[in-house]
PAZAPA-4460 file (N, C-alpha, C; in steps of 0.05 Angstrom, whole numbers, plus 32768, in hexadecimal, padded with zeros to 4 digits):
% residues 106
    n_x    n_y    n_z   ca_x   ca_y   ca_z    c_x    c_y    c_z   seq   type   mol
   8036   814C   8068   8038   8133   805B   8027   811E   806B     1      X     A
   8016   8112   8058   8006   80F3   806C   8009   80DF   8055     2      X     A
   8003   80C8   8067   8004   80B1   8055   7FF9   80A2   8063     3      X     A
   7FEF   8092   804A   7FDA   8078   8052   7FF5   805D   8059     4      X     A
   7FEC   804F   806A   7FF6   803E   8072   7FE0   801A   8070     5      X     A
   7FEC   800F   805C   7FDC   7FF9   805B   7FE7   7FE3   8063     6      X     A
   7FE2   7FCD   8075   7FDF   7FB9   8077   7FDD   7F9C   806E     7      X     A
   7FEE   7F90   805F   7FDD   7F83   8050   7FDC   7F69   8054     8      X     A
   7FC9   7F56   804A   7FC7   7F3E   8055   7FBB   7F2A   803B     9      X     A
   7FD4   7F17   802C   7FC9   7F16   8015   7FB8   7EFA   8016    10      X     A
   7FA5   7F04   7FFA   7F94   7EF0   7FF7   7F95   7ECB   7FFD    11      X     A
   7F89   7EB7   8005   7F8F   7EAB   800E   7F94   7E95   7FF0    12      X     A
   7F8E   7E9C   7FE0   7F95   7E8D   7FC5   7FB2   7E8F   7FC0    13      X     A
   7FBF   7E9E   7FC5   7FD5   7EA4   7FC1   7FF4   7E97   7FCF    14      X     A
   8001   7E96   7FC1   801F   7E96   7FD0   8031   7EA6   7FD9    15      X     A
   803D   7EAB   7FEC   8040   7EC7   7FFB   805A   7ED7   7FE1    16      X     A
   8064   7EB6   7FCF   8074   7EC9   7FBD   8061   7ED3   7FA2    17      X     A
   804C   7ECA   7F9F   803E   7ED7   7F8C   802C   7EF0   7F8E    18      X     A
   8025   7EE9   7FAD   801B   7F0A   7FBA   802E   7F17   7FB1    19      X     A
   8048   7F17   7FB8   805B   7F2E   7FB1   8061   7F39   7F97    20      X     A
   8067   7F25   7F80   8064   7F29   7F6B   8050   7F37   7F60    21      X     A
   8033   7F30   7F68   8029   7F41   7F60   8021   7F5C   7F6A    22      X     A
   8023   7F5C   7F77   8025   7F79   7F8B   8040   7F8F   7F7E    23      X     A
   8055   7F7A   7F7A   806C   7F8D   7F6B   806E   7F93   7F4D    24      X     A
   805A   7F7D   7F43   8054   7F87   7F22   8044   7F96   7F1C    25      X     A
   802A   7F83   7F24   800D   7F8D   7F19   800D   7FAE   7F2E    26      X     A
   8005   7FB1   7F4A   8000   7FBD   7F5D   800B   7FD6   7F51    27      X     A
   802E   7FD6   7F65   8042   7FF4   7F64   802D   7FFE   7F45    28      X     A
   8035   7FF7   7F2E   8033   8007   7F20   801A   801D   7F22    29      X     A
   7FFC   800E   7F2B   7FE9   801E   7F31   7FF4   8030   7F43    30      X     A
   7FF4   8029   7F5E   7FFF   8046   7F6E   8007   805C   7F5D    31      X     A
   8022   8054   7F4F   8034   806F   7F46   8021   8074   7F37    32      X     A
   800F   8072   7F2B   7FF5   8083   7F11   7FE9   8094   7F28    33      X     A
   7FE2   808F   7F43   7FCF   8099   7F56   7FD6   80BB   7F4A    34      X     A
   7FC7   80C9   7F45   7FC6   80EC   7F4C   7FD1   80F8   7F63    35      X     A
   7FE3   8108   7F5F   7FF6   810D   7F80   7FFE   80FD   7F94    36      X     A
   8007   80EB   7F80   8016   80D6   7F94   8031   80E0   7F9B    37      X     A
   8041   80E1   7FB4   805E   80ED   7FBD   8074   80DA   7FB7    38      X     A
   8068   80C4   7FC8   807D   80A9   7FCA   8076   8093   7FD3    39      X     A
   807B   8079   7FCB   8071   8063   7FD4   808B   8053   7FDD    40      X     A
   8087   804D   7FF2   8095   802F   8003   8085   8019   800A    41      X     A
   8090   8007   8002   8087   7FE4   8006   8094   7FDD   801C    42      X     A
   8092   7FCB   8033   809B   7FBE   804A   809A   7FA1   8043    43      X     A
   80AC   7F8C   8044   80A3   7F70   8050   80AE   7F68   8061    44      X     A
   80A6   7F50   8075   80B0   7F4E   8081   80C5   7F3C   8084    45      X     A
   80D8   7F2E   8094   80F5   7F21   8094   80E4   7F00   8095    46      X     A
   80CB   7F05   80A8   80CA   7EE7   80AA   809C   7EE0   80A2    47      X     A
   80A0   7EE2   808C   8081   7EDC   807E   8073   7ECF   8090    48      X     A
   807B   7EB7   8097   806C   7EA4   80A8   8069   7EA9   80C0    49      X     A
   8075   7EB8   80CA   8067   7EC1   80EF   8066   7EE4   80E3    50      X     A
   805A   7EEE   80D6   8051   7F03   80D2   802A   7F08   80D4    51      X     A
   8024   7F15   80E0   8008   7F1D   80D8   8002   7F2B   80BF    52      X     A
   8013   7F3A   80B6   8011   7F40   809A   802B   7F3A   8084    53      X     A
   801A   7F3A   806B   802D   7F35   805D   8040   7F47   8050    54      X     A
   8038   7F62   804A   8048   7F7A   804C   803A   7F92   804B    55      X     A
   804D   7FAF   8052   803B   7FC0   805E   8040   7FD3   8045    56      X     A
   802C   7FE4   8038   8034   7FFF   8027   802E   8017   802E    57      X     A
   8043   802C   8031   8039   8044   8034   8033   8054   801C    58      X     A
   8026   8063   801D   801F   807B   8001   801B   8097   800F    59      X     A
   802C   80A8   8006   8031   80C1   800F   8028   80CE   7FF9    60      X     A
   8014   80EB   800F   8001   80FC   7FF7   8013   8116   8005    61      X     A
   8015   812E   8003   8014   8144   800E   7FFF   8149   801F    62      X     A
   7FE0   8142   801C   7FC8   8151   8033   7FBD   8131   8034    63      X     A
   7FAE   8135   8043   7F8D   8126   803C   7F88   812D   802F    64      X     A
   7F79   8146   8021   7F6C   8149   8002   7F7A   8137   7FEA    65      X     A
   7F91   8141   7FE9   7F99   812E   7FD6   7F99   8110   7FD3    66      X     A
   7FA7   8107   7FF0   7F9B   80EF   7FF3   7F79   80DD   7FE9    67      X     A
   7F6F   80EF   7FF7   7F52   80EF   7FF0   7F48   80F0   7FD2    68      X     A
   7F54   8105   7FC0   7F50   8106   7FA8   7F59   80EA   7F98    69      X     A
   7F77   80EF   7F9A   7F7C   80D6   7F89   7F72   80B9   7F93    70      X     A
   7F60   80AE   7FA5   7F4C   8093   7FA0   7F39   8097   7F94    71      X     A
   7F2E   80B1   7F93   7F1A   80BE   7F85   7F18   80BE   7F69    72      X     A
   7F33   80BA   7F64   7F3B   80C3   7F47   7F36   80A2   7F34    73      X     A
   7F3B   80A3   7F1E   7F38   8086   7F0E   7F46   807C   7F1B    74      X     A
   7F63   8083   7F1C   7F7A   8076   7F20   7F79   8060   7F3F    75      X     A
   7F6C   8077   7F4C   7F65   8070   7F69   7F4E   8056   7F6B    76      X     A
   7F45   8059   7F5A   7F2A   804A   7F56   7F33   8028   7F45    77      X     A
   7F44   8031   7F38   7F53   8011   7F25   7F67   800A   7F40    78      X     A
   7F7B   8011   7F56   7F86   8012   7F62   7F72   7FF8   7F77    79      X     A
   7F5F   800C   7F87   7F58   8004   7F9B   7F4B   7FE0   7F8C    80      X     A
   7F3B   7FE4   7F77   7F37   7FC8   7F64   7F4C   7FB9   7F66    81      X     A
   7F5A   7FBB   7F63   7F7A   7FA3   7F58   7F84   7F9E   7F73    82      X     A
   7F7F   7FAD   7F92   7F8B   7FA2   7FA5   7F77   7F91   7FAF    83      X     A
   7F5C   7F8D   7FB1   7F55   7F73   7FA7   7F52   7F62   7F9F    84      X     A
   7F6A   7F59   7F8B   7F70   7F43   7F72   7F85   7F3A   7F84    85      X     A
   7F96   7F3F   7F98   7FAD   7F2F   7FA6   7FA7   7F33   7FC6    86      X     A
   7F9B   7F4C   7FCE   7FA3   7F4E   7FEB   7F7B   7F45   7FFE    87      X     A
   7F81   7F3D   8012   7F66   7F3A   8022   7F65   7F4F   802A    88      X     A
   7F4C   7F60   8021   7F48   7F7A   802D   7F3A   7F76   8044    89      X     A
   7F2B   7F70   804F   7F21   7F6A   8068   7F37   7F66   8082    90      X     A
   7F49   7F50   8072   7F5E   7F42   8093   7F72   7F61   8089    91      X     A
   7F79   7F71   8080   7F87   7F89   8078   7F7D   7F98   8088    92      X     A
   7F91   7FB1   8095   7F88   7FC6   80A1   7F94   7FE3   8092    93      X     A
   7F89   8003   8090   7F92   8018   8086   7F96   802F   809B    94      X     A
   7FA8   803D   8097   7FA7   8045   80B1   7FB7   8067   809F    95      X     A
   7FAB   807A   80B0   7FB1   8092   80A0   7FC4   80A3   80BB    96      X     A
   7FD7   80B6   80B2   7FF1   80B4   80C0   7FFC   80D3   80AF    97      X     A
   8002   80E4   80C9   8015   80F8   80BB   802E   80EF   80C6    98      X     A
   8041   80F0   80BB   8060   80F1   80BF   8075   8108   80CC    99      X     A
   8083   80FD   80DC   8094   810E   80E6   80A8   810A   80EA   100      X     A
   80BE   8112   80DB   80D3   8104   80DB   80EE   8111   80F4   101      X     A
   80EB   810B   8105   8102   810B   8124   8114   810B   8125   102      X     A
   8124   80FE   810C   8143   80FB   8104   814F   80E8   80F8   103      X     A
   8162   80F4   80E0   8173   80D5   80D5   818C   80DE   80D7   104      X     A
   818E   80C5   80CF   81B6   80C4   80CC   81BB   80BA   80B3   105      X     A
   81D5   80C5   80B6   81DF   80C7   8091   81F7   80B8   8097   106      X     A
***
């Protein structure tokens, strides 16, 4: 299992509650279209204003290939488009990550 880990840092036109909104309307829905997508989690944080980012998303593929495929794909391609309509891609960082999970509690 890997997943992309994004960063995000929203556009400066924006209001940190309308970044979110749209990130939770317009956005989510692209991801879940992505081609072998596993699972998606959103992060924000408790306190916006002393944050460097404004929230973080993971996207879990099974490989890199797949990963790789689905940006490749339309879906991936309308995706990566639309997170330029709310988030600063530049002040944003991506960061690619296998998982290991060490232990939970129930």
């Amino acid at each position: 299992m890997v997943k992309m880990v994004v960063l995000l840092v929203r556009k400066e036109s924006l209001s940190y509650e309308e970044f979110l909104t749209y990130w939770e309307e317009e956005h989510v829905p692209l991801v879940e279209a992505l081609p072998g997508v596993e699972r998606y989690v959103t992060s924000h944080p408790t306190d916006p204003a002393k944050s460097a980012y404004d929230g973080v998303a993971e996207v879990y593929f099974e490989d890199m290939e797949t990963l790789g495929a689905a940006f490749e794909s339309e879906a991936g391609e309308a995706l990566l488009a639309d997170a330029e309509a709310f988030s600063d891609q530049e002040a944003g960082e991506v960061l690619y990550m296998s998982e290991e999970t060490r232990f939970t509690t129930e």
